[in-house]
C-alpha positions in Angstrom: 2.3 -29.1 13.0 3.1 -25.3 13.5 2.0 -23.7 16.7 -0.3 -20.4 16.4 1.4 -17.2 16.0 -0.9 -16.1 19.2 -0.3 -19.2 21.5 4.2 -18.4 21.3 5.8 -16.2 23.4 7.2 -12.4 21.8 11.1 -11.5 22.1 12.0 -7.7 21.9 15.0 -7.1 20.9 17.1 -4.2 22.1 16.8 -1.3 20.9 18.8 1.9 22.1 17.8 4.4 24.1 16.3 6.0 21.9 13.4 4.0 21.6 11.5 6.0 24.3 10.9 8.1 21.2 7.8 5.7 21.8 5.6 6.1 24.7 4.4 3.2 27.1 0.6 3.7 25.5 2.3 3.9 22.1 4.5 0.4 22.5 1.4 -1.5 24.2 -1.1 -0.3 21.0 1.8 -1.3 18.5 2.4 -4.7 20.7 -1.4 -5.1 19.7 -1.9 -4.2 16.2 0.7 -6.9 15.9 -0.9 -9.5 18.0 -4.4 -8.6 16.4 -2.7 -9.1 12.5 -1.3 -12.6 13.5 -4.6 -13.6 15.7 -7.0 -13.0 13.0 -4.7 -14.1 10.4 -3.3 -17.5 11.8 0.3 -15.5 9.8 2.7 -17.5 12.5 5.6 -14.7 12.9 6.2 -11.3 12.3 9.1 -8.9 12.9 9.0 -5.4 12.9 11.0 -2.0 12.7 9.9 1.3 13.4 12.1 4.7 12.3 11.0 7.9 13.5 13.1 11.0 13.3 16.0 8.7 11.2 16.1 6.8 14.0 15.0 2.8 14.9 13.1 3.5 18.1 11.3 0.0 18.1 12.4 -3.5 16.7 10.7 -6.7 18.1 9.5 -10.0 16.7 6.4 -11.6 17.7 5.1 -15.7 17.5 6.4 -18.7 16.1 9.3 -18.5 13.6 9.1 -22.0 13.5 11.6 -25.2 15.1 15.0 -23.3 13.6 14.6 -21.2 16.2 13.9 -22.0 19.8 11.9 -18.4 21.0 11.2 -15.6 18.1 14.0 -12.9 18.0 14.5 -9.5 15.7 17.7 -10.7 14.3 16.5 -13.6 12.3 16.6 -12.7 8.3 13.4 -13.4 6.7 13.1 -12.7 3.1 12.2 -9.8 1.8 11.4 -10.7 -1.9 10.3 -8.0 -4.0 11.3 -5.1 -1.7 15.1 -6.2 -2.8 14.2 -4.5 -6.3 14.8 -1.2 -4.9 18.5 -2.2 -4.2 19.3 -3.5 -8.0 17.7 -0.2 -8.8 20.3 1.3 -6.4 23.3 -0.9 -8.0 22.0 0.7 -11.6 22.0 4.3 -9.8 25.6 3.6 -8.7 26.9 2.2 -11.9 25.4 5.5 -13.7 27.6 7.8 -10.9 30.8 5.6 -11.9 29.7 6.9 -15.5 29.3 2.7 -16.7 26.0 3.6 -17.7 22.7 5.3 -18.1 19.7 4.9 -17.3 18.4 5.4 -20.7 20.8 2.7 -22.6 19.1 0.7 -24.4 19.4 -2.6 -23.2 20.7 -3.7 -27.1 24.1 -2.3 -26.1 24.4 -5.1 -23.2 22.2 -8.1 -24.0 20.8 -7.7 -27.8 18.9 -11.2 -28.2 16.7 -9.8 -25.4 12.4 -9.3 -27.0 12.8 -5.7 -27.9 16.4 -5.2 -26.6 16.9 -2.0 -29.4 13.7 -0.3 -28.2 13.8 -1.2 -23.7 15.9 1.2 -22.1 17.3 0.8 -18.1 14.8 2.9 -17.4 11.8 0.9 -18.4 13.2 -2.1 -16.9 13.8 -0.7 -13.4 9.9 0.7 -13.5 8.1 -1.9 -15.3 7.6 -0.5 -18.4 9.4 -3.0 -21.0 6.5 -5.1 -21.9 8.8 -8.0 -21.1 6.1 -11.1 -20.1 6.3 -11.5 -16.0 8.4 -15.0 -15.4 6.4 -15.2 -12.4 3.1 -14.1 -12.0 1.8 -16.4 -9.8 1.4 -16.3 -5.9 2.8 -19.9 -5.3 5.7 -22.0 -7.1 5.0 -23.7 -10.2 6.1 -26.7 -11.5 9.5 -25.4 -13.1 10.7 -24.3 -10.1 11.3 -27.2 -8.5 14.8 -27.2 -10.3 17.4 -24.7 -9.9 17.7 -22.0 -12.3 20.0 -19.3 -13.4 19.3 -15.2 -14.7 20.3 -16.4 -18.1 18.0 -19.2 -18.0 15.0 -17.4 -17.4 16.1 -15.0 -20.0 15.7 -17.5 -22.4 12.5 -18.9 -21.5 11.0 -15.4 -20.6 12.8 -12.9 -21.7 12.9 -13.6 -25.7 9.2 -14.0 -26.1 6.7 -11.6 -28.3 6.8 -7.8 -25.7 3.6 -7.8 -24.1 3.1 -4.1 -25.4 5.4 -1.3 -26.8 8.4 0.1 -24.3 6.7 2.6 -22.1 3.6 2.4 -23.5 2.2 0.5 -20.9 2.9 -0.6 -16.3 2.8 -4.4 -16.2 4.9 -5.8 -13.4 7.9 -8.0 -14.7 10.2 -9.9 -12.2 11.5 -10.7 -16.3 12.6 -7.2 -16.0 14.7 -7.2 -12.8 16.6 -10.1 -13.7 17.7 -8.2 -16.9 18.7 -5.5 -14.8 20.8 -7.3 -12.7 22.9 -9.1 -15.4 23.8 -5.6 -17.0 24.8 -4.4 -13.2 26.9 -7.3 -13.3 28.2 -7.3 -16.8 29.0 -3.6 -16.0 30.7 -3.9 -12.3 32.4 -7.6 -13.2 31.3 -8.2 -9.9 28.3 -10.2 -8.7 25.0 -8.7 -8.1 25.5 -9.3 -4.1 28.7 -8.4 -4.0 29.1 -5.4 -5.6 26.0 -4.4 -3.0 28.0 -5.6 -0.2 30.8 -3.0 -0.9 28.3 -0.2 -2.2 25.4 -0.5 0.4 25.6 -3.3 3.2 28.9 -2.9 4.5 28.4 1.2 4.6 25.0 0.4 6.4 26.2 -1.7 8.9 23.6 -4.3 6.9 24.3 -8.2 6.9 21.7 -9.5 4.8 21.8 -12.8 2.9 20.8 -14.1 -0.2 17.2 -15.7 0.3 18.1 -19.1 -1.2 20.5 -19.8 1.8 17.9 -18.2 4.6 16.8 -21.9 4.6 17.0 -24.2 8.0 18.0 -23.6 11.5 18.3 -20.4 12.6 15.9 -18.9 10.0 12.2 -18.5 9.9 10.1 -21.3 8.8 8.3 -20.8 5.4 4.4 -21.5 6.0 1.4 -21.7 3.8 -2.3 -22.4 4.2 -5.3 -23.5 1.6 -8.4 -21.9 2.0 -8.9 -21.8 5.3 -7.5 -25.0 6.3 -4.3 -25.9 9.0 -1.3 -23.8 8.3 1.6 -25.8 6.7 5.2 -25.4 6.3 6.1 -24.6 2.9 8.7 -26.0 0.6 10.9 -22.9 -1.2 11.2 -22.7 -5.0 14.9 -24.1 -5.7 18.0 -21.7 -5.9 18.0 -18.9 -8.4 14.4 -18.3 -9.2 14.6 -14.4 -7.2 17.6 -13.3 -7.5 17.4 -9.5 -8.9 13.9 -9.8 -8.5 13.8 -10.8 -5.0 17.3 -12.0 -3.7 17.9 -10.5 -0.2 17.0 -11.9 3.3 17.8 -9.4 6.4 16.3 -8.3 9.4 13.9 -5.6 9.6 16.2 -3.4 11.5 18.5 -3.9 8.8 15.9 -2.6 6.3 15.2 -0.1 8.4 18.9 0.9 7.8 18.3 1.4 4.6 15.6 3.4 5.0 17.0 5.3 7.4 19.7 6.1 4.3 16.8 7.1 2.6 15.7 9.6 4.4 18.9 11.0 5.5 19.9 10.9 1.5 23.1 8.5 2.4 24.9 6.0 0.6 22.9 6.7 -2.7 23.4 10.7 -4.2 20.6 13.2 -3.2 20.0 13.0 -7.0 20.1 9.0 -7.2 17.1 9.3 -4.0 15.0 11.8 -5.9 15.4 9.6 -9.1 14.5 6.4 -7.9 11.3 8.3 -6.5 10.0 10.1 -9.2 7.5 8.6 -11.3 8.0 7.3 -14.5 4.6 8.4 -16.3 4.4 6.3 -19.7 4.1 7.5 -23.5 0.6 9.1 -23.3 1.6 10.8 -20.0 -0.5 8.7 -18.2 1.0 7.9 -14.6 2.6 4.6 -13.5 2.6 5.3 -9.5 6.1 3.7 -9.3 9.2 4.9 -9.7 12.6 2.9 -10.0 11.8 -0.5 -7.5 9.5 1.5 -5.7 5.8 2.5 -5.3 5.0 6.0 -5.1 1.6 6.8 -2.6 0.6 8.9 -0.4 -0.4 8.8 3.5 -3.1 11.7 4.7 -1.3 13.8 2.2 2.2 13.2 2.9 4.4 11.3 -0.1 5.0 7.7 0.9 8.0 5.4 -0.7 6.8 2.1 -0.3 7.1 -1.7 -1.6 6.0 -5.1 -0.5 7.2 -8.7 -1.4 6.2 -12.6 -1.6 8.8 -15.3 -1.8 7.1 -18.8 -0.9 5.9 -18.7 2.4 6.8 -15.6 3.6 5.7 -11.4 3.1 6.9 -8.1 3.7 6.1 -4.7 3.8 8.4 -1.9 3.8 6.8 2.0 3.8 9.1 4.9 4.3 7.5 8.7 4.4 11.1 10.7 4.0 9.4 14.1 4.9 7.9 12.5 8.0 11.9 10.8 8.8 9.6 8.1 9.5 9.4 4.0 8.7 8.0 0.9 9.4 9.1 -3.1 8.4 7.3 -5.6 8.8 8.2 -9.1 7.7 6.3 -12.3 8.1 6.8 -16.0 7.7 3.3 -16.7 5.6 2.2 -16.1 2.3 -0.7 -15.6 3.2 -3.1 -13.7 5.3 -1.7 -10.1 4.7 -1.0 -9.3 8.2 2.4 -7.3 6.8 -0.3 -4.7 5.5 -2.2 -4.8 8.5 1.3 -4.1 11.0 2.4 -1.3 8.6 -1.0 0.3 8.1 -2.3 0.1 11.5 1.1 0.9 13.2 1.1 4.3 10.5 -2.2 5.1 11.4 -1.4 5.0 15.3 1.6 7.4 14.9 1.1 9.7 12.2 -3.2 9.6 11.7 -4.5 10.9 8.4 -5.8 14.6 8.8 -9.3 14.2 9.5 -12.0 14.7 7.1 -12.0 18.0 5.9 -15.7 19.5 7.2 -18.8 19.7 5.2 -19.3 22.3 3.1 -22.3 24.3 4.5 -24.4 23.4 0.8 -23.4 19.8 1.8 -24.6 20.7 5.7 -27.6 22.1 4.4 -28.4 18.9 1.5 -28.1 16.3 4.4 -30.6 18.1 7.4 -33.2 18.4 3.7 -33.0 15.2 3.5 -32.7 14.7 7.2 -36.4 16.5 7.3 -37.5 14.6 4.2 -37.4 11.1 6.0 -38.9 12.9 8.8 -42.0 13.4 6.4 -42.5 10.0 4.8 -42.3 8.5 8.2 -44.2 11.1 10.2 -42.3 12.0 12.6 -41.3 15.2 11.9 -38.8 17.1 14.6 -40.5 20.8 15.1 -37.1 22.3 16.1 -36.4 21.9 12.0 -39.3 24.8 11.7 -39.8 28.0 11.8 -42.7 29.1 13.4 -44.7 29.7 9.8 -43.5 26.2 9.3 -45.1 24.5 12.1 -48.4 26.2 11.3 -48.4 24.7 7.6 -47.5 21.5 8.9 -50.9 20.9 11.0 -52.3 17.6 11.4 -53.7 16.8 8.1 -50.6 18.1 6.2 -48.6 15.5 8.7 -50.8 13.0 7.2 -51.3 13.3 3.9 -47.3 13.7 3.8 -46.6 10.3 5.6 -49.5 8.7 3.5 -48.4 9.4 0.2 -44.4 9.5 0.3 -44.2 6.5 2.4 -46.3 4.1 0.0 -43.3 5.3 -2.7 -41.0 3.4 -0.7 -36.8 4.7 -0.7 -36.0 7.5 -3.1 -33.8 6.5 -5.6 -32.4 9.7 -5.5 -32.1 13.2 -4.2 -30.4 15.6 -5.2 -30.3 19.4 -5.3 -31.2 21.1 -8.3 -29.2 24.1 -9.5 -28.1 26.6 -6.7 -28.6 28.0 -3.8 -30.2 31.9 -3.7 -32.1 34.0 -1.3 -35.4 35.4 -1.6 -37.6 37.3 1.1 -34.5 36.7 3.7 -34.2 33.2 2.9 -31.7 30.4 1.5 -33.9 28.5 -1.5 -32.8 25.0 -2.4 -35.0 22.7 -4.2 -34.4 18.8 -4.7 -35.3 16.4 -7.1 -36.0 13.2 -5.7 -36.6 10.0 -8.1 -38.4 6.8 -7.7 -39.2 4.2 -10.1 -41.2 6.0 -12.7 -42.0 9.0 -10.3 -39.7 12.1 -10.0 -41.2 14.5 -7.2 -39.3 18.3 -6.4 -39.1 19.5 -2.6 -39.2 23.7 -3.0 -37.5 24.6 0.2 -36.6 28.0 1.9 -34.5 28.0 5.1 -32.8 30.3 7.4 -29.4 31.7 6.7 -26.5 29.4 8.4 -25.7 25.4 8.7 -28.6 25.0 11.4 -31.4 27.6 9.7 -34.7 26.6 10.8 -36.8 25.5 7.2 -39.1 27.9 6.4 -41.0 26.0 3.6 -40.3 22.2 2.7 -43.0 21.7 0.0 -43.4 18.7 -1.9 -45.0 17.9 -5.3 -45.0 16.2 -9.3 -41.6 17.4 -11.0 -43.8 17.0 -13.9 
C-alpha cells in the first residue's frame, strides 16, 4: 500500500540564489499550504515551482512519489496532460511564422475525411470550437484504452462522427481536436510532433521533458487513484498513444516554469505568437469562450491570468502564469484525484499577490445595513439608543418598545427588505424608506436619519405597505 503524502519526508531542491526573492515567513506558509493540500486530500506527492519577476525563486517536491523513487525530489517528470495543449498550439504558431500555414486553414486542405473538415479551421481546433465529439471525456480510462492506439486511430473512431454543433458556433472541450492539430503540425514540419518541439522549444529552454507514455517505472512518480473515499491505490495508465497532442508531455515543474518564464519574457514564441495564443476566441454570436489557443483566459484580483490544468490517469497539474505580474506557479501531483493542484496554486497566489480587498460599501449600502441593523433591534427588543437621536429616543418609550417587539416578532424573518426608490433630504435629514415582505404581509419602515455613514435615525416608523 502507498504511504500518506503527510507521513514522507519533503526534498527541496536547489534553487539559485535567487530564491531569497522569498522570505523565511513566505517559504514556511508555502511549505504549508502544500502540506495542508496533501493532508486533507490523502493526494500522495506534489511538486512545485514558483516564478516571480521571470525568475524560479522556489522549486521543491513534497510526500511520496511512490517505490520508483527512494525520497521525493523536484526533478522527477510527472505528467502534465492537458497543459501540453499550449505547446501543439505553440508548434501551429511556429509553423504559421515558417509561412507552412495559417491559423485559419481549413482543416480540408490537410485531412479532408475529417466531420466538417471544409468548414473547421486551425483556429477552432486549437480553442475548442470545431464541434468535433471529445474522444475522452471521462475522468478515468475506459475500456478501449487498455490497447495501444495511434492519432489516426482515434481520428477514425472520433473524429469522423456527426459535429457536435456548427464550427465556432459553440466552446465544447475536444481532446478530438488536439490530436487533429498535431497530425497537421506534423504533416506540415515532416517531423514528429515531439521532435519538432525539441528543436523549436525544449532544447532553446533548457527543457528535458518526456513523452508521458514512457514517464512509467522507476525513477518516475507513481500513478495513484482512490474510490470514494476509500484507501488510495496505485493506478494502472491508459496504454501508449491515447494523449499524445492532447496531453503528451511529462517534465518537471521547474521545467514548466521555463516555459512560462518564456512567456512572460515573450521568448522562443514571437511577441505576436504570445498575444495570439492569449486572446480569446469569442464564437459566431460574439459570445465569449474564456480560452484562447491551449489556454484559459481568467483573471486574479484584477490582473489577467494565463492558466491551464491537466489529468492523465492518476496524476494532476496546474499551471497559472500572470505575465503582467512576471509571476507563476506549477504544481504537479501524482493523484487524480483530490484537487490539491488547485489548492497549491490558489493558495500559494493568494499568499503572494492577495486579491485587492473588497472595494468599501457605498454609503446607501452603509446606511441599508445599520436600517436593517436597527430593524432586528425592534422585533427583538433590544434596541441600541446610540442609533437615536434624541427625538428618537422620546418616541421610542416603553410602550412603543413593546408593541414593536410584540407585533414584528410574531411575523417571524422578513423575506425581504429592501429600499424603496431613493435617498432625499427633507427638514435636514436623509429619508430612506424600506419595504419589507413576509408571507402574505408586506410592511414599509419610513425612516429619516442624520447626514453621513453613522447618522443617528431620526424616525424609524413602521406600518401596512397596504
Amino acid at each position: 500500500m502507498i504511504r500518506t503524502a503527510f507521513a514522507a519526508a519533503a526534498f527541496l531542491f536547489a534553487v539559485p540564489a535567487a530564491a531569497q526573492a522569498l522570505t523565511a515567513e513566505q517559504t514556511a506558509k508555502v511549505d504549508q499550504i502544500v502540506a495542508q493540500a496533501l493532508a486533507s486530500t490523502k493526494v500522495p506527492s506534489a511538486s512545485i515551482a514558483i516564478v516571480r519577476d521571470g525568475k524560479i525563486v522556489y522549486a521543491k517536491a513534497y510526500g511520496n512519489q511512490g517505490p520508483g523513487l527512494p525520497r521525493a525530489t523536484a526533478e522527477a517528470k510527472y505528467p502534465i496532460a492537458s497543459v501540453s495543449k499550449q505547446f501543439t498550439a505553440a508548434a501551429v504558431l511556429l509553423l504559421e511564422d515558417e509561412g507552412k500555414l495559417d491559423l485559419d486553414d481549413k482543416v480540408a486542405k490537410y485531412f479532408p475525411d475529417v466531420s466538417g473538415a471544409d468548414r473547421i479551421t486551425i483556429r477552432q481546433l486549437l480553442s475548442h470550437t470545431a464541434g468535433l465529439q471529445d474522444y475522452w471525456p471521462q475522468d478515468y480510462s475506459f475500456a478501449a484504452m487498455e490497447k495501444p492506439t495511434t492519432p489516426q486511430g482515434i481520428v477514425d473512431r472520433w473524429g469522423k462522427k456527426p459535429l457536435d454543433f456548427e464550427p465556432g458556433t459553440a466552446w465544447q472541450y475536444s481532446n478530438t481536436g488536439y490530436v487533429v492539430a498535431g497530425m497537421i503540425v506534423e504533416k506540415v514540419s515532416r517531423m514528429s510532433l515531439m521532435s519538432y518541439l525539441e528543436a523549436k522549444v525544449f532544447k532553446p529552454l533548457g527543457m528535458r521533458p518526456v513523452d508521458q507514455d514512457k514517464a512509467i517505472g522507476k525513477g518516475f512518480p507513481q500513478p495513484t487513484h482512490r474510490f470514494a473515499l476509500g484507501p488510495v491505490r496505485p493506478a494502472k495508465p491508459a496504454a501508449p498513444g491515447w494523449l499524445w497532442a492532447a496531453g503528451q508531455l511529462a517534465m518537471s515543474a521547474s521545467d514548466l516554469a521555463k516555459w512560462d518564464i518564456a512567456r512572460i519574457n515573450r521568448t522562443v514564441l514571437t511577441p505576436d505568437d504570445w498575444k495570439e495564443q492569449e486572446t480569446e476566441v469569442r464564437l459566431a454570436d460574439g459570445s465569449p469562450s474564456r480560452y484562447g489557443l491551449g489556454v484559459s483566459l481568467g483573471e486574479h484580483g484584477g490582473t489577467p491570468t494565463v492558466s491551464h490544468g491537466g489529468e492523465a490517469v492518476g496524476f494532476l497539474s496546474e499551471n497559472l502564469v500572470m505575465p503582467d505580474k512576471r509571476y507563476a506557479v506549477v504544481a504537479l501531483v501524482n493523484a487524480d484525484f483530490g484537487g490539491a493542484q488547485g489548492a497549491i496554486t490558489e493558495g500559494i497566489t493568494d499568499l503572494l499577490y492577495p486579491s485587492a480587498e473588497a472595494a468599501a460599501p457605498s454609503l446607501d449600502q452603509t446606511r441599508d445595513a445599520l436600517a436593517r441593523k436597527l430593524y432586528d433591534q425592534l422585533r427583538a427588543g433590544t434596541l441600541d439608543g446610540s442609533l437615536l437621536t434624541r427625538n428618537a429616543a422620546y418616541y421610542f418609550d416603553a410602550t412603543a418598545t413593546a408593541d414593536y417587539r410584540a407585533s414584528l416578532s410574531a411575523l417571524g424573518e422578513p423575506q425581504a427588505f429592501v429600499p424603496l426608490g431613493k435617498p432625499r433630504l427633507r427638514g435636514g435629514f436623509v429619508n430612506r424608506n424600506y419595504g419589507i415582505t413576509y408571507a402574505g404581509q408586506r410592511l414599509v419602515a419610513i425612516t429619516y436619519a442624520e447626514p453621513g455613514a453613522q447618522g443617528r435615525f431620526e424616525q424609524f416608523i413602521v406600518m401596512p405597505r397596504d
